[in-house]
N, C-alpha and C positions, 0 to 999 in steps of 0.2 A: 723154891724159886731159883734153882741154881741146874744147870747141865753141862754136858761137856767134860772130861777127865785130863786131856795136858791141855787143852786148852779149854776153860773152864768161864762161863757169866753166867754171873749173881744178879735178880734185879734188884731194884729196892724201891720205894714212894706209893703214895698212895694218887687217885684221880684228879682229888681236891684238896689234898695237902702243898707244900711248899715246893719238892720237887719230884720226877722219877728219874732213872737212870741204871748204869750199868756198871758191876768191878766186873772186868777181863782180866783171867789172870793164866799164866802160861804164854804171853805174846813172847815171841822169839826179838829179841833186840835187834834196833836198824833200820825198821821199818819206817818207808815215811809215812808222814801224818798230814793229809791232804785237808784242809779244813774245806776249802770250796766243791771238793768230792765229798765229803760227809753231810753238808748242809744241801746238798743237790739231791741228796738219797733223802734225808728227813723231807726236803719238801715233797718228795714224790709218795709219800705215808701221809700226805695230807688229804683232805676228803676233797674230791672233785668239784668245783664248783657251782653251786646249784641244787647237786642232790645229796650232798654230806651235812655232817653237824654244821650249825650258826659258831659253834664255838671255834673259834681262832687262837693258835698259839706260832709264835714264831721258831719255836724248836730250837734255839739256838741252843747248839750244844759245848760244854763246858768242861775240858779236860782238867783234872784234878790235880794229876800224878800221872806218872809212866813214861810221861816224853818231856825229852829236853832236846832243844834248837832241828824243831822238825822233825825227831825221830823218837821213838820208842824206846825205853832205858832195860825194857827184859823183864823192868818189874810190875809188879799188878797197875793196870787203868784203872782210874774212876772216872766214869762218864756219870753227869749232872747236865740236865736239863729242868728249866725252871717251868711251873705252870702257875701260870699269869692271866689267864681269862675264866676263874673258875669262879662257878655257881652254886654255893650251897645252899644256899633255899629251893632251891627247884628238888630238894632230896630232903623236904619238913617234913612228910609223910613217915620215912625212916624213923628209928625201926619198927615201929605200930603198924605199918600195912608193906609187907615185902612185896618187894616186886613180882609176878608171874614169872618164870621162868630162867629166874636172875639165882644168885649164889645170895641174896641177902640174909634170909632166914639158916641153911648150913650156914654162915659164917657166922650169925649172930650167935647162934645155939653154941658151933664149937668156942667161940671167942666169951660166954659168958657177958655177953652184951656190950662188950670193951671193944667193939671190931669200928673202925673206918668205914663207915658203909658208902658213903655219898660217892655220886657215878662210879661205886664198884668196888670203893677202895683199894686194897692190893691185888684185886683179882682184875681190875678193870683196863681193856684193851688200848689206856694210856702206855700202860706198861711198856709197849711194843717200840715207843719212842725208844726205849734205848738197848732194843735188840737193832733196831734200825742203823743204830748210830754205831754199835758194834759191827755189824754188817759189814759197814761202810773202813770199819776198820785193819778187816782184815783181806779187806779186796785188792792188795798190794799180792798178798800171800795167795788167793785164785787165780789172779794171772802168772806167779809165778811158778806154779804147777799146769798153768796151762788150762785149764778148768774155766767153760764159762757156764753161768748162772740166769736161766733166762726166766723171768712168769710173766703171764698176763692172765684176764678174767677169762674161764675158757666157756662161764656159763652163767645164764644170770636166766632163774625160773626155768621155762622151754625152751629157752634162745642158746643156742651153742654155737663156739665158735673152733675150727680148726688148731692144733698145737699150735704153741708162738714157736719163732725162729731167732736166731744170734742177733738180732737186729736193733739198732739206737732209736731211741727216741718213735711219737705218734704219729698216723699217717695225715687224721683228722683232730680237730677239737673236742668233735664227739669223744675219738677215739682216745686221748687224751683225758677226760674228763670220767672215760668208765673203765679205763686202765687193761683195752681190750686191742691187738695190734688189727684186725679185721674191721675195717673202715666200714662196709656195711652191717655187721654184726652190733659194731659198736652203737651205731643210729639205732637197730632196732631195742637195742639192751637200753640205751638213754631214753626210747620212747617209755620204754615197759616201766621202768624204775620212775620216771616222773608223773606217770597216770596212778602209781598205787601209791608215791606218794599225795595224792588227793585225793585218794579212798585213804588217808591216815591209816597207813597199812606197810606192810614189807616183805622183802621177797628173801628167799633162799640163794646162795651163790656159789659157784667152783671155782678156785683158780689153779689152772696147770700150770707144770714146772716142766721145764728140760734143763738138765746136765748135762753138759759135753764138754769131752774131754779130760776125762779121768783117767789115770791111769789104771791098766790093767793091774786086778789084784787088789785096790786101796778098799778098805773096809777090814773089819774084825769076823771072824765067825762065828754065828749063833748071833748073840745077844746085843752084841754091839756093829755088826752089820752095818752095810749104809742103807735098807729098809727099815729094821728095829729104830736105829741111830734116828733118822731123820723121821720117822713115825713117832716115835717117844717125843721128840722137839716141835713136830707140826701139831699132833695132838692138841700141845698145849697152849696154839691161838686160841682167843677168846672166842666162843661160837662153833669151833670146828667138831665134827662130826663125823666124818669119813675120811679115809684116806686113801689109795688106788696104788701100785704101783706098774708099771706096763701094761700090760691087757685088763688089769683092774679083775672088776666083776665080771667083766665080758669073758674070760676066761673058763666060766662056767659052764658056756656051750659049746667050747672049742674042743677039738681032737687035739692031744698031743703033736699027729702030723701037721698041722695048723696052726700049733701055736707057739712052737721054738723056729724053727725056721735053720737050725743047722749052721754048723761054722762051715766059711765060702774062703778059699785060700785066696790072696793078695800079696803084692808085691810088698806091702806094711806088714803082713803076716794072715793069721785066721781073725776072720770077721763074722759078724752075726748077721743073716738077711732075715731078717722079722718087721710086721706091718705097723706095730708097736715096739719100738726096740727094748731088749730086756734089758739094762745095764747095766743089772746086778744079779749073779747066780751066786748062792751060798753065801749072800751076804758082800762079796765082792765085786768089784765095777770087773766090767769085762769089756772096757773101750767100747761098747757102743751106750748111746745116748742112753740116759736114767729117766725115764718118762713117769712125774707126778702129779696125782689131783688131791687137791686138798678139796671139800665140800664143807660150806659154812652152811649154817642156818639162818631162816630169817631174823635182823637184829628184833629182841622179847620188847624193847623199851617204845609202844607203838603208842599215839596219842586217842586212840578210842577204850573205852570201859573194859577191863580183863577180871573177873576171880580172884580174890584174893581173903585175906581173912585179918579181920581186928585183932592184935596180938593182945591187945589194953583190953578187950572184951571178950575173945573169942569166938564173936560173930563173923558170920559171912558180910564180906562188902567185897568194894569195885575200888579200882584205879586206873585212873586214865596218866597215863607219863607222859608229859608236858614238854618237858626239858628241850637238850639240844641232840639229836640224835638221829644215826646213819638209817635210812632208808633197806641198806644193802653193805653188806661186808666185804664183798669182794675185792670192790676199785681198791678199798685201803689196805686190803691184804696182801697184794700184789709186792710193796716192798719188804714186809713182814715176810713174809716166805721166800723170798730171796736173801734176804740178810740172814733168817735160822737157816735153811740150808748153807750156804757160806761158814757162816760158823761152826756147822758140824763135819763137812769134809775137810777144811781146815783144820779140827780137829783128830780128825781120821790120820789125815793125810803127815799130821805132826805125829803122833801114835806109830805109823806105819813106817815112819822112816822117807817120808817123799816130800816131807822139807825139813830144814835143818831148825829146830828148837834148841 
């Protein structure tokens, strides 16, 4: 539950325990600590109104240690946020009938039956509350490298939507609520999500990323890359399933004439002209844009009958999951994958020499 090497988060809580949260540790001293930029980024990891979980948490988040009068001390963060609207009867079933497609049975077996199972316990994408809030913390350190950070939903089912752009804030409500910058995209992506939520059902989702403005060079080679880097980190959203970087898959039917696009000289120096920018060769940013997709799966916790098996008897039975639960991963992924990316070129970029740790 930990990544990152000079600059390193630990998570820690469970769904339905007391709290979850974040140690950061490696922050460079001085940095300020925006509390109304941090609670702006949690609220935007909140599930959209209407087609997200019934479960409500105010996210407030809770600095432990690390900062004194505004700024950052150099030494380790603990981020603490409380959960306050949790249901543990909706998780009676536990551990006798695991859920389809959940970590409940792995966990139970490796854990010798001692494990937190309820909404996921340590594996459950509460978690992300304090990657979020870490996110939000070192976004002092992305603009002062110059680096911006952009996602939106680029795909929800069949419905695709064009890369997002540098751009603040939603065009529409829709848009806002399915966390898609494409104002008609977004309408059609909130049609599709509200009809199968009334087939008690759920869809599969993408959300792409752009980078820009990296410095040429930032990244490690081999293994710690900013593809490995930020592949090892996005992997480990709850649901995810694929990951893309520039031409992606699409790559497969391309000619090499077609699919670098050649350095074009400029008065800034050599540039890359490609339809996908590549903007990392060998592991390193090459100034033009990092173009990511991450692919979720549909959320497993759906309210109609799934397969399952009596652990008390080892018969076959059914469960129908009740609870409170996302329709669609994507909307709420949107700040998750901008806050773990943030985190890991921060990191790079501390490694590399392109801020001062």
């Amino acid at each position: 539950m930990r990544f990152g090497e000079r600059l390193a988060v630990t998570l820690f809580g469970t769904s339905h325990g007391p709290c979850v949260g974040a140690m950061i540790e490696g922050l460079p001293s001085g940095i300020p600590v925006d509390h109304g930029a941090i609670q702006a980024r949690m609220d935007q990891r909140r599930p959209g109104a209407g087609i997200g979980t019934k479960r409500k948490e105010d996210d407030v988040v809770r600095i432990a240690s690390g900062v004194h009068d505004g700024h950052t001390t150099g030494q380790p963060m603990l981020i603490e946020i409380a959960n306050a609207d949790v249901r543990t009867s909706d998780y009676s079933f536990l551990p006798n009938r695991p859920r389809p497609a959940h970590q409940d049975l792995p966990m139970h077996v490796r854990s010798e039956g001692h494990a937190d199972l309820s909404g996921g316990g340590s594996s459950s994408a509460r978690l992300t509350a304090g990657l979020v809030a870490a996110g939000a913390i070192v976004a002092p350190l992305i603009e002062h490298l110059g680096a911006q950070v952009t996602a939106h939903v680029g795909a929800i089912g069949p419905y695709e939507a064009p890369l997002p752009t540098h751009t603040s804030g939603w065009p529409t409500p829709s848009a806002a609520v399915i966390r898609c910058q494409d104002p008609d995209m977004a309408e059609t992506m909130l049609n599709h999500v509200e009809s199968l939520k009334k087939e008690r059902d759920s869809i599969g989702s993408r959300v792409d990323l752009i980078i820009g403005g990296l410095p040429m060079g930032l990244g490690e080679p081999w293994f710690d890359g900013l593809e490995p880097a930020l592949g090892r980190a996005l992997l480990a959203v709850p649901g995810a399933r694929a990951i893309e970087f520039g031409q992606g898959t699409r790559a497969l039917a391309m000619r090499g004439s077609d699919h670098h696009g050649g350095w074009h000289p400029t008065e800034k120096g050599p540039v890359l002209h490609t339809d996908v920018a590549e903007g990392a060769l060998g592991g390193m940013a090459s100034a033009a844009d990092l173009v990511v997709r991450l692919t979720l799966k549909p959320p497993s916790s759906i309210p109609q009958p799934m397969p399952t098996v009596d652990l008390a008897t080892g018969e076959a039975s059914t469960l129908s999951v009740k609870g409170r639960h996302d329709p669609v991963l994507g909307p709420r992924g949107v700040a998750v994958v901008e806050a773990i990316a943030a985190l890991v070129v921060t990191d790079l970029a501390l490694r590399g020499g392109y801020l001062n740790g």
